[in-house]
C-alpha positions as CSV (number, residue, x, y, z in Angstrom):
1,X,-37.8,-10.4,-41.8
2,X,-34.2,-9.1,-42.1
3,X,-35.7,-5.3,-41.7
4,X,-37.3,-6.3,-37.9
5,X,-33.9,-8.3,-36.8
6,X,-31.9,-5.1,-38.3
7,X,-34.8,-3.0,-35.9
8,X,-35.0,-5.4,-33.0
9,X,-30.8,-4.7,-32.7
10,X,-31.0,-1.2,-33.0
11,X,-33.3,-1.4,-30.0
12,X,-30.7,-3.4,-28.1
13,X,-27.7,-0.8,-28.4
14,X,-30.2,1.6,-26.8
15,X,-31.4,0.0,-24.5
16,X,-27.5,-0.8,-23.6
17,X,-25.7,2.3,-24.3
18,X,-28.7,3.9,-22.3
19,X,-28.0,1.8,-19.0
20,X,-24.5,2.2,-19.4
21,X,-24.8,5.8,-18.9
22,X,-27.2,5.7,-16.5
23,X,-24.8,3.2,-14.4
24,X,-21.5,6.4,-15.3
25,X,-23.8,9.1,-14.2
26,X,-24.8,6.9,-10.6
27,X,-21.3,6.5,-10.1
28,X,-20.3,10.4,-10.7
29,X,-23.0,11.0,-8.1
30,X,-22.2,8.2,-5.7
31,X,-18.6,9.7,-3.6
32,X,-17.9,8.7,-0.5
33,X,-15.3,9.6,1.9
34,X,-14.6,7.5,4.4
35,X,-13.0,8.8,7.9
36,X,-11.0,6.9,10.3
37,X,-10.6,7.6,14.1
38,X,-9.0,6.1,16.4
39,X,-9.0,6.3,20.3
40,X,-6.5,6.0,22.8
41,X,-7.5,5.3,26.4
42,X,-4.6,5.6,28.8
43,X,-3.8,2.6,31.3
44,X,-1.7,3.8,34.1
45,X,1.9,5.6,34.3
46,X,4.8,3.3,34.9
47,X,7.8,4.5,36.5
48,X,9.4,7.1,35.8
49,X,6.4,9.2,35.0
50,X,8.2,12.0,32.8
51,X,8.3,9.9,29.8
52,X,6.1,10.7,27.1
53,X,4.7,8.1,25.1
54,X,5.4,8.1,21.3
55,X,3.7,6.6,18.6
56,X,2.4,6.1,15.3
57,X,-0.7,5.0,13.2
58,X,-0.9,4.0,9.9
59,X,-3.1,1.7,7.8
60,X,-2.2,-0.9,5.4
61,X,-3.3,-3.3,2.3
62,X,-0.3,-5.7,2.0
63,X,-1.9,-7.3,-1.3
64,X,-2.3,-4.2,-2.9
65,X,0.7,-2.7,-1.5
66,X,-1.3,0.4,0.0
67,X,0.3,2.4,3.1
68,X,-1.1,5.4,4.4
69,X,0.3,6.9,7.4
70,X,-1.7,8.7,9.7
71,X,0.1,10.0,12.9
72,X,4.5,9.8,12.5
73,X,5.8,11.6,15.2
74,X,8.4,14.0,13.5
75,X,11.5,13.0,15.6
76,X,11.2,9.1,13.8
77,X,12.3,11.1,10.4
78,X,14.5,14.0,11.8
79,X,16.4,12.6,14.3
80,X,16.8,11.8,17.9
81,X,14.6,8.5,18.5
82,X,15.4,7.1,15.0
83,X,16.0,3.5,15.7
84,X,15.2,3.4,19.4
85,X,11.8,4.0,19.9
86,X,9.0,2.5,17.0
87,X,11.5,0.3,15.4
88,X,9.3,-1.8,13.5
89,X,7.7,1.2,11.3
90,X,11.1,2.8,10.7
91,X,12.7,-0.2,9.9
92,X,10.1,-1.6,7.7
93,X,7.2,1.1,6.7
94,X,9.7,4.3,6.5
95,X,11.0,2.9,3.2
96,X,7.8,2.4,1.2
97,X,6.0,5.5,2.9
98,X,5.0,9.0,0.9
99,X,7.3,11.3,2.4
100,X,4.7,14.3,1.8
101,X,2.6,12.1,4.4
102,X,5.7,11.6,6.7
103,X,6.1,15.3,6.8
104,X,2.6,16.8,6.9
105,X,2.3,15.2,10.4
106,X,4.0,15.7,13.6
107,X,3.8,16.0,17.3
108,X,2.9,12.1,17.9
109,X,3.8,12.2,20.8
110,X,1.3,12.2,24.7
111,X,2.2,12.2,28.4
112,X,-0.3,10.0,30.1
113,X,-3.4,10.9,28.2
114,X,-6.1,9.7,26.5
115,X,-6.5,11.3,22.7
116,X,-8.1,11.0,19.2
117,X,-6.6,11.1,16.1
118,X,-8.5,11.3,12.7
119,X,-7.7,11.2,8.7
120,X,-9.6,10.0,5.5
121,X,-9.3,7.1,3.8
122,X,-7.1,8.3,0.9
123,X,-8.3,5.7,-2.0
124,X,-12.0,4.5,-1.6
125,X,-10.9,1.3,-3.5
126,X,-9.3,0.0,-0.8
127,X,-12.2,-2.3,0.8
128,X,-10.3,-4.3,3.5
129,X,-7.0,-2.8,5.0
130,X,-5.1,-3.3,8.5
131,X,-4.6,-0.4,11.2
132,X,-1.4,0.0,12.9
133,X,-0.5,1.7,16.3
134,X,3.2,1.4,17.4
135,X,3.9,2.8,21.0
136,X,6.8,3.1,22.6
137,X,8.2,4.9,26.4
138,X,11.7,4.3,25.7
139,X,14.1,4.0,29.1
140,X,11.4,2.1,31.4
141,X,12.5,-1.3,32.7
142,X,11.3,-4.7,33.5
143,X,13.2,-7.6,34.6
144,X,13.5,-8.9,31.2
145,X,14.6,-5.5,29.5
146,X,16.6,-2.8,30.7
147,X,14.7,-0.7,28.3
148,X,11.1,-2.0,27.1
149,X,10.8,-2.7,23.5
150,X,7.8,-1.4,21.7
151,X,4.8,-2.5,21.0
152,X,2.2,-3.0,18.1
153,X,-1.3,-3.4,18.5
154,X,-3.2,-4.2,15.0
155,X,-7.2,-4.5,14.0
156,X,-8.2,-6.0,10.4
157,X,-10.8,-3.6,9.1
158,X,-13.8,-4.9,6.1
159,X,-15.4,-1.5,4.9
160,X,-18.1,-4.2,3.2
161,X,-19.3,-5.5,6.8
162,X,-21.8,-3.2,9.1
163,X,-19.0,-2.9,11.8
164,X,-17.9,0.4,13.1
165,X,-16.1,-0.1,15.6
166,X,-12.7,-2.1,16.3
167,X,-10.8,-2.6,19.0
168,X,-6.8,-3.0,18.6
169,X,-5.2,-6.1,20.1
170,X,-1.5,-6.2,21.1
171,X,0.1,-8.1,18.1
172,X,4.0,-8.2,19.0
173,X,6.9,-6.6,20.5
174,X,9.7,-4.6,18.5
175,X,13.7,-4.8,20.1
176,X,14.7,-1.9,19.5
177,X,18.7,-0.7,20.1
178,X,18.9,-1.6,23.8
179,X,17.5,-4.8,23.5
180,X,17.7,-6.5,20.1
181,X,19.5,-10.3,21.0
182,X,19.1,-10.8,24.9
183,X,16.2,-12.6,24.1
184,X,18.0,-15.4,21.5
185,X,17.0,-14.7,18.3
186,X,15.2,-11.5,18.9
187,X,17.2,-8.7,16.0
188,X,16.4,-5.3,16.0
189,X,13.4,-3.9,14.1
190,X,11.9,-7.7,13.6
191,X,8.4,-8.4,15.0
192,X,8.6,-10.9,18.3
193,X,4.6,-12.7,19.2
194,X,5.4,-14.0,21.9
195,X,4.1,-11.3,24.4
196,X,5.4,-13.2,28.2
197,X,8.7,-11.6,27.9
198,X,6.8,-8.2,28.0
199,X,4.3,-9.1,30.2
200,X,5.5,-11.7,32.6
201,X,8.6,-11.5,35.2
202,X,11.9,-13.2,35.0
203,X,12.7,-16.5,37.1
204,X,16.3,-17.5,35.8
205,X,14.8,-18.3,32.2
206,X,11.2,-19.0,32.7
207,X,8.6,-16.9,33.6
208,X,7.1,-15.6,36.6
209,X,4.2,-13.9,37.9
210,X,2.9,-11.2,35.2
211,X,4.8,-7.7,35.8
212,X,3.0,-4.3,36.9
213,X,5.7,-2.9,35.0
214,X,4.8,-3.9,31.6
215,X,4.5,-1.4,29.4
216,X,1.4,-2.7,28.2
217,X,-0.1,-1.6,31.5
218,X,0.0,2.0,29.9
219,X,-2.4,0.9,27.4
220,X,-6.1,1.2,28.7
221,X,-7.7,0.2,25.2
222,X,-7.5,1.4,21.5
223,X,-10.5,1.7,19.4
224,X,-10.7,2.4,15.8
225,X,-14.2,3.9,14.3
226,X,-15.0,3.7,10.6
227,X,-17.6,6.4,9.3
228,X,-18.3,6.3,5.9
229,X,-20.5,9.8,4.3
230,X,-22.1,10.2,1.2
231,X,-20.5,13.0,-0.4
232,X,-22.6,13.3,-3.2
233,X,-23.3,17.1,-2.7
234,X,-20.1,18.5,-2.8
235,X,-21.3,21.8,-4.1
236,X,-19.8,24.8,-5.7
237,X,-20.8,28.6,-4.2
238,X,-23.7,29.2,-3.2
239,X,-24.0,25.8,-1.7
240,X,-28.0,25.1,-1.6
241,X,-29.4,21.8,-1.4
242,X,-33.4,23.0,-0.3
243,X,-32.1,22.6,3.1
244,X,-28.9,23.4,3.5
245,X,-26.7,26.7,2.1
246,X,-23.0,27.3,2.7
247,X,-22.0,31.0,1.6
248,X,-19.4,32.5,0.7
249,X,-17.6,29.6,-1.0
250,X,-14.9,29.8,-1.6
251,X,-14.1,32.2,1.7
252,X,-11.3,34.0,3.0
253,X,-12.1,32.8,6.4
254,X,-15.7,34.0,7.3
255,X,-18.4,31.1,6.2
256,X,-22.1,31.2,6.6
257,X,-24.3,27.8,7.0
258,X,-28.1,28.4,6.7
259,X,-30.4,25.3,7.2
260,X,-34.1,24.9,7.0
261,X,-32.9,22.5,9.6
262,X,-31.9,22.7,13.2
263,X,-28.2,22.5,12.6
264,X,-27.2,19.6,15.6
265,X,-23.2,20.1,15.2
266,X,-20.5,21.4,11.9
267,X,-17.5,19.7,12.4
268,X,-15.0,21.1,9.6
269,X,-12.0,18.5,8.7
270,X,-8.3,19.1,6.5
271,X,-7.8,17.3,4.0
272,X,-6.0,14.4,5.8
273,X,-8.9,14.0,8.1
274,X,-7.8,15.7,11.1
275,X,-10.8,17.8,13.2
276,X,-9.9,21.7,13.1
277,X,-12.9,22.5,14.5
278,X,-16.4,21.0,16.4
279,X,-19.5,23.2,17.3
280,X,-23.0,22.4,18.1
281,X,-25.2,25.9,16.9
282,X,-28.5,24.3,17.6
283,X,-30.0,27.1,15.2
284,X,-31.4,27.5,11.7
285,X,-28.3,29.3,10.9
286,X,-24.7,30.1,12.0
287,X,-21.2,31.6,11.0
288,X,-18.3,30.7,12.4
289,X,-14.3,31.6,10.7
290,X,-11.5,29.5,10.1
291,X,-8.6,32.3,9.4
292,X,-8.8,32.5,13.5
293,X,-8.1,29.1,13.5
294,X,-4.5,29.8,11.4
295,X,-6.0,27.6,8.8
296,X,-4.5,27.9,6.0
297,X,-5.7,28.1,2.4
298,X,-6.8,25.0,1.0
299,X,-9.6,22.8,0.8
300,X,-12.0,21.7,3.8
301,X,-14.4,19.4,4.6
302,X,-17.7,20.8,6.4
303,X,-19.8,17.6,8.1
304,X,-23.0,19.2,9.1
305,X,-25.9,17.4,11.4
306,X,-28.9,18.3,11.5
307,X,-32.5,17.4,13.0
308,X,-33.4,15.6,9.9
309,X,-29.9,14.6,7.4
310,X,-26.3,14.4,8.1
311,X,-24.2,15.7,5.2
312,X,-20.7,16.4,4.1
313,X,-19.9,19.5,2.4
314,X,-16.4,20.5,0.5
315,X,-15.2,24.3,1.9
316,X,-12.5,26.6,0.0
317,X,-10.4,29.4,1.9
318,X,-8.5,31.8,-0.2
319,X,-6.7,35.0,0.3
C-alpha cells in the first residue's frame, strides 16, 4: 500500500512540473505589442490664424504610477513656452516623466491640421491606463481671458474589453501665466472643470451666449485607436514562417519580404511606435530600404498584411 501512494505522488509532480512548463513555454510564445494612435481632427481657425497649436499626449496608470509620454513638443523642456502654454503637464507630469522619453520626441506642434500620432505601449502589464492630450494656441482671446488657457481632453482605456476605438472628451482647462486668478480661485498649472468660462461669453459675472471664439472650437474631435498584434514570430535572419520571409536580417538598409501571400500593405514602426514608413506592394514579394529614409540603426518593427494573416515582424539595420 505505502509503495502505490509513494507511485500515485510521483505521478502527481509530473503531471505538475509538466503543465507548469507547458504554461512558461505558452507564455514565452505568447508577446504582444500593443500600439496606440491617436487622431486629431481640426475644428476651425480662431483669430489670429498664425498661431500654431501646441500639444502633448501621454498615457497614464495613476495606481501603478505609470507615465509614458508620447508627443512633448521640445520647447515645454528647452525653453520659450515653459509655463505658458500646457501648464498642467509641465507643472505636474514633467517631474515624474523619463527624460530619455521627453527628449526622443519633438516637433509637437501643427497649424490648423488634422494629424496622427503613434507609439507602443511600453509595458504590456499595464491593462487599464488614461490618455492625455493637452492643447494649447497661446495669445487668442475671449471675453473671459486675454489669453485662453489650455485645455485637456482625456479617454479611460480597458485593453481587457473588445473596444478599439475612443473618443477624447474635453476634461478641464489649465490657467496658465496670463490667466492664473481672474477667475477666483483658479492658480496656475491646477486643473479648472468647469468648462463655461471657456466656452461661454462674459455678462458682468455670469455667462452669456456660448463664444465662437473658444478655443475648443479648434478641436473637431480626437480619437484614440488601440491595436494589439501577436508578436509571437519575432524571428531571427532568415525570417521564414511557410509564408512569409524577411531577408537580409539584420540589414544595412536594403530588406527583402517574400510571401506565399499577396502582401496587402508593410508598415515598418521605431521603437516608440511612430510610422517611418506605409506601402501597399500588392505582390508575392517586395524590397523596399530604410537607409533612404535617414533611419538610423536600431531596431524596427515590420507589420505585414496579407490576403490571408496579419503579422508583426522585429527588423535590425546596421552599418
Amino acid at each position: 500500500m505505502r509503495n502505490v501512494l509513494r507511485f500515485l505522488l510521483i505521478i502527481i509532480i509530473l503531471v505538475f512540473t509538466l503543465n507548469c512548463r507547458t504554461d512558461s513555454h505558452s507564455d514565452d510564445l505568447q508577446f504582444y505589442i500593443t500600439t496606440i494612435t491617436v487622431n486629431f481632427e481640426y475644428g476651425i481657425d480662431l483669430s489670429p490664424t498664425a498661431y500654431k497649436n501646441i500639444y502633448i499626449i501621454w498615457i497614464e496608470d495613476k495606481p501603478s504610477s505609470f507615465i509614458q509620454n508620447i508627443s512633448v513638443c521640445q520647447k515645454l523642456v528647452q525653453g520659450g513656452l515653459t509655463g505658458t502654454a500646457l501648464p498642467y503637464w509641465k507643472i505636474n507630469k514633467y517631474p515624474i516623466s523619463s527624460s530619455s522619453e521627453i527628449d526622443a520626441v519633438t516637433s509637437a506642434t501643427k497649424a490648423n491640421t488634422n494629424f496622427s500620432v503613434s507609439a507602443v505601449l511600453k509595458d504590456n502589464t499595464i491593462r487599464k491606463f488614461v490618455l492625455y492630450f493637452e492643447i494649447d494656441r497661446s495669445y487668442e482671446p475671449n471675453d473671459w481671458f486675454s489669453d485662453q488657457p489650455a485645455l485637456l481632453y482625456s479617454a479611460f482605456i480597458n485593453l481587457d474589453e473588445s473596444t478599439s476605438t475612443y473618443e477624447l472628451l474635453p476634461l478641464g482647462w489649465t490657467p496658465n501665466e496670463s490667466t492664473q486668478n481672474i477667475i477666483q480661485n483658479t492658480p496656475f498649472g491646477q486643473l479648472q472643470n468647469e468648462m463655461r468660462y471657456i466656452t461661454n461669453l462674459k455678462e458682468g459675472l455670469s455667462f452669456g451666449l456660448a463664444d465662437a471664439r473658444s478655443a475648443t472650437k479648434m478641436v473637431k474631435k480626437i480619437t484614440v485607436f488601440v491595436e494589439r498584434s501577436n508578436t509571437s514570430g519575432l524571428f531571427s535572419t532568415p525570417i521564414d514562417n511557410n509564408s512569409i520571409s524577411i531577408y537580409p536580417n539584420p540589414s544595412p538598409g536594403q530588406i527583402n519580404i517574400k510571401s506565399t501571400e499577396i502582401i496587402d500593405e508593410v508598415v515598418i514602426t521605431n521603437m516608440q511606435g511612430q510610422t517611418i514608413l506605409r506601402f501597399q506592394p500588392k505582390t508575392f514579394k517586395t524590397t523596399f530600404t530604410l537607409d533612404k529614409l535617414n533611419a538610423p540603426i536600431g531596431s524596427y518593427f515590420a507589420k505585414i498584411t496579407t490576403s490571408e494573416s496579419v503579422s508583426t515582424h522585429k527588423l535590425q539595420i546596421t552599418e
